[in-house]
N, C-alpha and C positions, 0 to 999 in steps of 0.2 A: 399874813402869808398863809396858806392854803398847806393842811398838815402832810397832804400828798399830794406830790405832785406829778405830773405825767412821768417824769424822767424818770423818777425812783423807780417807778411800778416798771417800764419797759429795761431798767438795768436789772431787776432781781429777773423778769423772764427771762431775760440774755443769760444771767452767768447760771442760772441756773444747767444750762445747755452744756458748759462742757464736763458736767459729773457723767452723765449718760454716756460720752465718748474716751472717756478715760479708762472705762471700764465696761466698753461695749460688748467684751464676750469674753469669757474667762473660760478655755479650755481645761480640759479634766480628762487624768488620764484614761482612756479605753482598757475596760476586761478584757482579759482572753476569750477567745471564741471556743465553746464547748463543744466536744466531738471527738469522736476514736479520730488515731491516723496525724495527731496533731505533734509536730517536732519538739523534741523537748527541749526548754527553755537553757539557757547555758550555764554552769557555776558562778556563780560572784562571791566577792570578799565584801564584808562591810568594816569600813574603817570608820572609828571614830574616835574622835581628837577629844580629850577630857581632862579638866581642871576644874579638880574640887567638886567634881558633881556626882556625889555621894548620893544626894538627894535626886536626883531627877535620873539618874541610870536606869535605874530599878524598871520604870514603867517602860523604858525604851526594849530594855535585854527581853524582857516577860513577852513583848509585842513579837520580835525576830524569835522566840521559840515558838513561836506559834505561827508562823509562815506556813500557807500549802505550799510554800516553792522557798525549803529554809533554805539560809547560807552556806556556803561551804566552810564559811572559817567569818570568824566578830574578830577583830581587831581593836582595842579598845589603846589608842597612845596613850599614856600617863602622862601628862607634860606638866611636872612637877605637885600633883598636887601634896596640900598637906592632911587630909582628910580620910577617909577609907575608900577612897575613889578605887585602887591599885586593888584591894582584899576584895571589895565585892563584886569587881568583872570577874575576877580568878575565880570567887567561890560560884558564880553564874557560868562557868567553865569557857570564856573567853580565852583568847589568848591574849594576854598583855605584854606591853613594848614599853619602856622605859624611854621616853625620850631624848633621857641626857641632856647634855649642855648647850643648850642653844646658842647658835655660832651668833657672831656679831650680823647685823643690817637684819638678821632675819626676825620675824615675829611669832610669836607664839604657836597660834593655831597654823598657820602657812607650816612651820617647821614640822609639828605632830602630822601633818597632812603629807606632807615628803616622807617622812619616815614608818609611817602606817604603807605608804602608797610604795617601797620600796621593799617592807616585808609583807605584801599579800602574794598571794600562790599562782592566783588566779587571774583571767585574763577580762573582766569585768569588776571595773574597782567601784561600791558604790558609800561615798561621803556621806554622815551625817552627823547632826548636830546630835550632842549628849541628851537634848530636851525632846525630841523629837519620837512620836511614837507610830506603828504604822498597824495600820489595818490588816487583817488575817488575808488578804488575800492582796498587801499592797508591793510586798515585792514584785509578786508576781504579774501584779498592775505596771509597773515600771520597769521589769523587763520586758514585756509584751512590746511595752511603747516602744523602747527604746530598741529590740529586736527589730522592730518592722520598720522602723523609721530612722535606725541609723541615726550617726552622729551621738551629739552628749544630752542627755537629759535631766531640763534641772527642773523642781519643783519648789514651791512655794506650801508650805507647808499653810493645812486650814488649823486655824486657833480656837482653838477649844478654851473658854473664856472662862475661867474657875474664880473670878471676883471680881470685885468692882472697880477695883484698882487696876487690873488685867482689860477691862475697859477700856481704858485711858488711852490704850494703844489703837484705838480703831483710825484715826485718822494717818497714822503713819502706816501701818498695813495697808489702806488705801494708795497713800502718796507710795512705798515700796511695789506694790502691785503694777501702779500705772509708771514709773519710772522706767522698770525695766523694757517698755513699748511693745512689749507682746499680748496686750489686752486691750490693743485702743480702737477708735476706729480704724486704724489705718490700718491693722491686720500685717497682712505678710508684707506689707510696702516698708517697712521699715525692720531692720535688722535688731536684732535682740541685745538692750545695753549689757548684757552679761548674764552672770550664775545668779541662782537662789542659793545663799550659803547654807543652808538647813540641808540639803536633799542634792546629791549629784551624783550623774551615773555616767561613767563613760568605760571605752575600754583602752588595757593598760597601752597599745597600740597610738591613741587618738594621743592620749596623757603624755607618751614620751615624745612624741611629735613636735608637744609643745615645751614639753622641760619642764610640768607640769606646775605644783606650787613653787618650784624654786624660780619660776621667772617673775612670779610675785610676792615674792618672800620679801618684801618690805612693804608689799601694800597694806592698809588697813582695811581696804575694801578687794581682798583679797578674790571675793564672790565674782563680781565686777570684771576685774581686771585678767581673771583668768579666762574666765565666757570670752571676752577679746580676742586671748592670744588663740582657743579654740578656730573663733570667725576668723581672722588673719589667718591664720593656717588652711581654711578652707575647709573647718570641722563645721556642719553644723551645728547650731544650738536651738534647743526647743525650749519652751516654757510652759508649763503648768501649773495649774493652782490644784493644790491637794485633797479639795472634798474626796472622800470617799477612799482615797490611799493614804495619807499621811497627815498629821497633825502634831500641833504641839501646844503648850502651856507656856505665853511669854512673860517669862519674868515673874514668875511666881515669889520671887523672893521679895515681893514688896516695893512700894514705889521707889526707895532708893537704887534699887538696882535696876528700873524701867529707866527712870530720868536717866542714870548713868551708861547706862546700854541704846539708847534711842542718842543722849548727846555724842555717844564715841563714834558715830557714824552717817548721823541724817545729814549734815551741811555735807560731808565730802559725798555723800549718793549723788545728792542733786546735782552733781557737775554729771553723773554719766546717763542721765536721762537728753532725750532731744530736746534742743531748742522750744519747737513745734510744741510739747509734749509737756515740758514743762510751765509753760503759757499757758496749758490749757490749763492744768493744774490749777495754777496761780489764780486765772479767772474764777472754777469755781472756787476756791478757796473764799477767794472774796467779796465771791454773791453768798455766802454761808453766815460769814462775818457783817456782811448789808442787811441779809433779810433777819440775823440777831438784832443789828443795830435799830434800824427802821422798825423794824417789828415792835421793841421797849418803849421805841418817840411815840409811835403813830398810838399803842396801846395805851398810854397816860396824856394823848391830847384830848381827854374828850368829847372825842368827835367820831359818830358809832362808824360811819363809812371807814374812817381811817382805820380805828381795830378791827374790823371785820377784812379789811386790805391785808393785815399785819397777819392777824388769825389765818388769815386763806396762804398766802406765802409760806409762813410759818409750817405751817402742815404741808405743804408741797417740799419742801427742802426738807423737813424729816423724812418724808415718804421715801424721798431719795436718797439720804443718808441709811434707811435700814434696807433699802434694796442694795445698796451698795454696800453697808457693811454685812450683810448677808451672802456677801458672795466670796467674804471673804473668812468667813468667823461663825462663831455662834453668838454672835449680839445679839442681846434683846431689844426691844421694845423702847425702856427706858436710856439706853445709849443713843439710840436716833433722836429723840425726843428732847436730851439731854444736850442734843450737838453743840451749842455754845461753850458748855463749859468744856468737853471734849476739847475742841477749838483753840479756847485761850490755853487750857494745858498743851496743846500743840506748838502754839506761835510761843509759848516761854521756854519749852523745849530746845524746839528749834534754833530760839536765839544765842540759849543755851552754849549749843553747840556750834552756830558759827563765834560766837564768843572765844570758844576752847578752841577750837580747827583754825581759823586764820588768825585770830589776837593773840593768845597766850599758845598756840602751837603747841600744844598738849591733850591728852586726855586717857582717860584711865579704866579700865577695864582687868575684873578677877585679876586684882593685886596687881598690876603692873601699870607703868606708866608709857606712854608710847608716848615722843617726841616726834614733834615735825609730822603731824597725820597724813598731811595734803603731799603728796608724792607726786613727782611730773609725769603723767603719762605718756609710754611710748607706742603703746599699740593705738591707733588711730580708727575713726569709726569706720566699721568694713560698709563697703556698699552691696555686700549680700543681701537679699531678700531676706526677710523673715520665714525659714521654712516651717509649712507643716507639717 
């Protein structure tokens, strides 16, 4: 039998095709335009939910004093940690909020996010994640957006990739990117599966409209499930990827809390991606995994046509793995290159978590354990456009 054969070769060109459309254009928010006569941008609160993150505050608070368009007020929720999370917003002169008791049904982050989003001042409430750091001129990049264009804006924060383990994440920041459908080819033809949990900005107006985190105060995919109830209400939602205004460091604390953070969440995402969307996914997924596999056979037959097959595929599928993880990260060279093993750490991941999400209906995140993940959804997919 013949080491390649026609089919293989015309399957890796096919699945190669739907990485290119998964990720066909990755909007970024727009600077302010410079010039006298220009209206001044409006107060905002930033509220951020925090547990135990002693560690990762610091580069966040340091980013927000250095704003050319600072805050009016940091909000930092305590939501119980046991750490110096509470001493070192206060001694960064935040205002801190004690979250208290968390009522029953509700979850953790969902409750600090009600409770920050109930003591800001201001009529611009903007979310973020404790990990999450922003560019000196990225508030100001996020209000612009979100002034001109109305409605909520959420961002996808860019990942600033501090190790090798930090690595590991590039294929699910991929699959998280093209999930949410505002990056695909399809553009504004399809309505946006929800929020980026890292980065949201609405005002307080839009938020009470919808009864804000408390009508997803039991989701685990909280991000999700609110960008919904937004769309059903007839809020726009936009989406961004954060080059140039915001970033963050995932999972710094080492592969156990990547594995534990990626399982608490990837299997129930994938239910709020489209059909359409996650197909395509799925395809290239597993032209990545083809041209590993074929690539290994075809290289120890041999047979020079076949390695040189294997060799040339090979290098086309990284080509597009670092154009793609470049769009969304600072990956190197060696992550693209490396795509296989990326890969298998994705699919054991993965299974990871549909293992936890529908079998054992469990999983666990900063010391808590959350039962029953997979919640029914009631908001249904809007048939708004995707606006610009």
């Amino acid at each position: 039998m013949a080491p390649v054969s026609a089919w293989q070769i015309i399957e890796l060109a096919v699945l190669i095709v739907p990485g290119f459309l998964i990720l066909w254009r990755v909007m970024l928010c727009r600077g302010r335009p410079q010039g006298p006569g220009l209206p001044a941008l409006p107060p905002y609160s930033v509220i951020i939910p925090a547990r135990n993150e002693e560690s990762r505050l610091p580069p966040l608070l340091a980013s927000l004093r250095a704003q050319t368009v600072p805050p009016a007020e940091i909000i930092v929720v305590d939501d119980g940690s046991t750490d110096g999370t509470a001493a070192l917003a206060l001694g960064a002169g935040c205002r801190v909020v004690a979250a208290g008791g968390k009522p029953q049904q509700w979850l953790g982050k969902t409750w600090a996010c009600w409770v920050g989003a109930e003591r800001a001042a201001t009529k611009r409430l903007l979310f973020l994640d404790a990990d999450t750091r922003l560019e000196a001129a990225g508030c100001e990049r996020l209000l612009t957006e979100r002034e001109e264009r109305g409605g909520v804006l959420t961002v996808q924060p860019w990942h600033a990739v501090g190790s090798w383990v930090e690595s590991l994440s590039a294929f699910f920041n991929v699959v998280v990117m093209a999930a949410i459908n505002s990056f695909t080819v399809f553009g504004k033809r399809l309505a946006p599966a929800g929020c980026f949990g890292p980065c949201i900005l609405c005002t307080r107006e839009d938020y009470v409209r919808v009864d804000g985190h408390r009508s997803v105060k039991e989701s685990i995919l909280e991000d999700v499930d609110l960008g919904r109830r937004f769309l059903a209400a007839g809020v726009p939602v936009r989406c961004r990827g954060g080059k140039g205004t915001i970033s963050y460091r995932m999972y710094p604390g080492g592969i156990r809390d990547l594995v534990d953070g990626w399982s608490k969440n990837m299997a129930s995402g994938a239910q709020g991606a489209r059909p359409i969307v996650l197909c395509l996914v799925a395809l290239w997924i597993s032209g990545c995994a083809s041209a590993s596999f074929f690539g290994a056979r075809w290289l120890v037959s041999g047979n020079t046509a076949a390695a040189l097959t294997a060799m040339a595929f090979y290098v086309l599928y990284a080509g597009q793995a670092f154009w793609m993880f470049r769009r969304i990260g600072s990956f190197g060279l060696h992550s693209a290159f490396l795509f296989p093993i990326h890969l298998v750490f994705f699919a054991a991941v993965f299974v990871r978590s549909l293992v936890l999400t529908f079998l054992l209906r469990r999983v666990s995140w900063k010391g808590r354990r959350i039962d029953n993940p997979v919640r029914a959804r009631k908001t249904p997919y809007t048939r708004n456009v995707n606006p610009r």
